[in-house]
N, C-alpha and C positions, 0 to 999 in steps of 0.2 A: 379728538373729534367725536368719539363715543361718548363720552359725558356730555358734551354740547347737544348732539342729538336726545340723550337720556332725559335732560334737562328743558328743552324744550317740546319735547313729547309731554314729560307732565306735565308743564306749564298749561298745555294747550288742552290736556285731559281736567285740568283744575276748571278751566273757566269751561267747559263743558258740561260739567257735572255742577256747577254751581247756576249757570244761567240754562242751561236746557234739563237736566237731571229733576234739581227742583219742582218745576212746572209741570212736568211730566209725572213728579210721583205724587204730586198735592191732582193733580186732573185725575191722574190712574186713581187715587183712593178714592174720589169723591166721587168718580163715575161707578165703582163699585158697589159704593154702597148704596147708591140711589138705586143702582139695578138690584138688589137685596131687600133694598124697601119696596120697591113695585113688587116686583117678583112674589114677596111676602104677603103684601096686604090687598092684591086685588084675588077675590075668590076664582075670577077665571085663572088666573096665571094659579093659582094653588093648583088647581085640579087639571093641568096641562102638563103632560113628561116631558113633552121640549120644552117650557118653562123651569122642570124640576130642574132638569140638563143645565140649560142657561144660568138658573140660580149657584149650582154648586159651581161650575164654571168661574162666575163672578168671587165666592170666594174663596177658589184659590188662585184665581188672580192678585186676590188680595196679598195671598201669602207669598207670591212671585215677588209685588212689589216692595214687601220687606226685606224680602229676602236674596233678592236680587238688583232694585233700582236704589232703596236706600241704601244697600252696602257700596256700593257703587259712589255713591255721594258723598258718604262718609269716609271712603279711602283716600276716593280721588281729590275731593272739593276739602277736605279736612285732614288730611291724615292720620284717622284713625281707622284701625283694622285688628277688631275683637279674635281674630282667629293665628293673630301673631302669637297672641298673648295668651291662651287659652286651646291648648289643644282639641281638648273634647267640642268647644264649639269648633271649629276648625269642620272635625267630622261631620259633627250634626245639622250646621250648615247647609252642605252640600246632600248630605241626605234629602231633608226636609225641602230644599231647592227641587232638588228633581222628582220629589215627589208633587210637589207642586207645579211642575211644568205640565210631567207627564198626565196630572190627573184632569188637567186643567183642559189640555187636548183633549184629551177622552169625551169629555164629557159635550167639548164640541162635536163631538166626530160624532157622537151618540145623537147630538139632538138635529145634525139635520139627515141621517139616516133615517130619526122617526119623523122629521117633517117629509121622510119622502114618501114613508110607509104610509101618514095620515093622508097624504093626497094620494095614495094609488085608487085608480081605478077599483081594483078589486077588492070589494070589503074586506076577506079573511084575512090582508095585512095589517087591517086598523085593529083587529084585537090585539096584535104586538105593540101599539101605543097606550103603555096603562100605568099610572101613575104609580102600581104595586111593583110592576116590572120595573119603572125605572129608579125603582130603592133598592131594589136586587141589585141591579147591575152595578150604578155605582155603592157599594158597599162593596163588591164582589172585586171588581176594578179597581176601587182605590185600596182593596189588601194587599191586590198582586203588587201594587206601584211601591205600597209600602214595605215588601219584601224584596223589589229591586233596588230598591235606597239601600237596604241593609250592603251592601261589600262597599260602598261608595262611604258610610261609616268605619269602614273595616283597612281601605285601601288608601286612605289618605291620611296626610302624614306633616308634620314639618321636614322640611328640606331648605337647602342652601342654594339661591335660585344664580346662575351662568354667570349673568346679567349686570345683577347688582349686586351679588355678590351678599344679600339681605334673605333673613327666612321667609319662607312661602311657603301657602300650604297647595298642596301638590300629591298626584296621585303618584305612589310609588311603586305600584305592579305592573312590572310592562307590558303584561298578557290583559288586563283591567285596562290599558292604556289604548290598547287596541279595541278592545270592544268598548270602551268609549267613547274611542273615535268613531268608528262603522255601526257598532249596535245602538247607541245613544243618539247620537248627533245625527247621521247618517241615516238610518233604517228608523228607529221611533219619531223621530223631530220631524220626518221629513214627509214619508210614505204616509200616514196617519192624516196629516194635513192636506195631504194628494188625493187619498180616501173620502174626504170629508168634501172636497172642491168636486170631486169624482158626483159624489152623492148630491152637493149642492145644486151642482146643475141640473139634473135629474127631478129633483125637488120642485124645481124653477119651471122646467117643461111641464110638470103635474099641475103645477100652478096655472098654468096658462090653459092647458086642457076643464081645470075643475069648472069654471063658468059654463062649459055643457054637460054636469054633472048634478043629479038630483039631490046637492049637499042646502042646507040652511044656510042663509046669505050671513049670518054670522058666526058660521062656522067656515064659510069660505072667506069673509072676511080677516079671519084670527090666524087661519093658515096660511094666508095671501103673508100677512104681516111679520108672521113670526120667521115664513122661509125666507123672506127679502133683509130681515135680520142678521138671522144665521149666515144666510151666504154672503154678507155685506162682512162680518165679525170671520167668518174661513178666510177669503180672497185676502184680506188687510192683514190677519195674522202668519199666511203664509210668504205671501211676498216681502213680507218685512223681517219674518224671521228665518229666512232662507239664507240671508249674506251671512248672518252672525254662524247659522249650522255651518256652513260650510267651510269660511273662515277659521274656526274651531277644530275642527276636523282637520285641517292640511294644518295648523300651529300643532298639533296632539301627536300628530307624523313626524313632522320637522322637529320636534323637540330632544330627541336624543341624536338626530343626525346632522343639523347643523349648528356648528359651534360660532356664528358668525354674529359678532354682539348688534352691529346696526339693521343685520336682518332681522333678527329677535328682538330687538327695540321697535322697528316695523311693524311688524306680527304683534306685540300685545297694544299697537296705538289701536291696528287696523281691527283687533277681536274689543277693546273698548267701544269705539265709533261704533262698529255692527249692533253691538250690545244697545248702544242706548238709540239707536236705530229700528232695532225691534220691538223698545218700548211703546213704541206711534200704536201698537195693537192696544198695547191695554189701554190707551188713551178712549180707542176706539168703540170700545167693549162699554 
């Protein structure tokens, strides 16, 4: 009965990743890059730090969807899996992955914090909007992210998976196991994006107050646009990518305390679906 379950679990993850995967990572590239070309060649968006924000955002989005929707496509829709075969990618991987998630957030949660500061009321927060400060930051941020990948290179492994009884690559420190689950999935993925919807709406209020504000109608215009943006790119990338955190999080728990092969057949259909699930953001972006 386990096999028949195993067997049609992939089956149904094949033609997922083949008719919805596809579409979703040819939309997610194309949408990127067009936002990397505006982004780039209009001299307002140059000279705008929630622009700067949004650009760097876009690509590592980019690198998300290499590195997360086409592996995805290529395991499930083909059966191919470079990190069976290849330990070091295995590692680096999952590095470059979460370096990619995490920077990607940031850099949202950065730009409509500064769309909240551009619309305050009070000038002395529009000096924290400057296109110098937002090369600081993310330069500064994407080291620290690049220094949390480091154990994520260090803690993963091949391993022999319950299941199928096939190698996988798989975190092998149970205490890494744990703060994966709570500190990664849990606390970064989640709170950060909460932060950002926290800020968005706040953004959204200033917006609505700046029409009786002595601002230039094309600056109130450009701030109207970019915060209905951002908060439109927050709300879609949270909601969407809430099932797969959490899902992930309770598979990372359950993984050395139940031995039950069709609950763990369950558990990695239900962490695929969340997965390409959360893809709908980068479509969005």
């Amino acid at each position: 009965m386990s096999s028949i379950v195993y067997e049609s679990h992939k089956y149904a993850l094949k033609l997922m990743a083949i008719y919805y995967g596809i579409p979703v990572f040819t939309l997610g590239v194309v949408g990127s890059c067009l936002n990397i070309i505006v982004f780039l060649s209009l001299k307002t968006f140059r000279q705008s730090s929630c622009a700067f924000y949004l650009l760097m955002m876009s690509i590592f989005d980019l690198g998300r969807l290499f590195t997360t929707t086409l592996r995805s496509i290529l395991i499930l829709g083909f059966g191919i899996d470079w990190s069976l075969s290849s330990l070091l990618y295995c590692r680096i991987h999952v590095a470059c992955l979460t370096i990619c998630i995490l920077t990607s957030i940031t850099c949202l949660c950065l730009a409509i914090i500064d769309q909240y500061l551009a619309t305050c009321q009070h000038i002395r927060w529009h000096e924290y909007c400057q296109i110098k400060l937002a090369y600081r930051l993310v330069f500064i941020l994407t080291f620290i992210w690049i220094l949390h990948g480091i154990p994520y290179a260090i803690f993963y492994d091949h391993i022999t998976s319950p299941t199928t009884r096939e190698i996988i690559c798989q975190i092998t420190n149970e205490n890494f196991i744990i703060y994966h689950a709570y500190g990664f999935f849990l606390t970064l993925n989640n709170l950060l994006p909460i932060l950002s919807v926290i800020f968005g709406y706040m953004a959204f209020q200033n917006c609505r107050a700046i029409a009786y504000q002595r601002v230039p109608i094309f600056r109130r215009e450009l701030d109207k646009q970019l915060t209905v943006m951002v908060l439109i790119q927050v709300s879609i990338n949270f909601l969407t990518f809430l099932p797969y955190s959490i899902q992930s999080m309770c598979g990372l728990i359950t993984l050395s305390e139940d031995k039950n092969v069709p609950f763990r057949a369950n558990m990695a259909l239900a962490s695929r679906i969340t997965l390409f699930f959360s893809m709908i953001g980068l479509i969005v972006s």
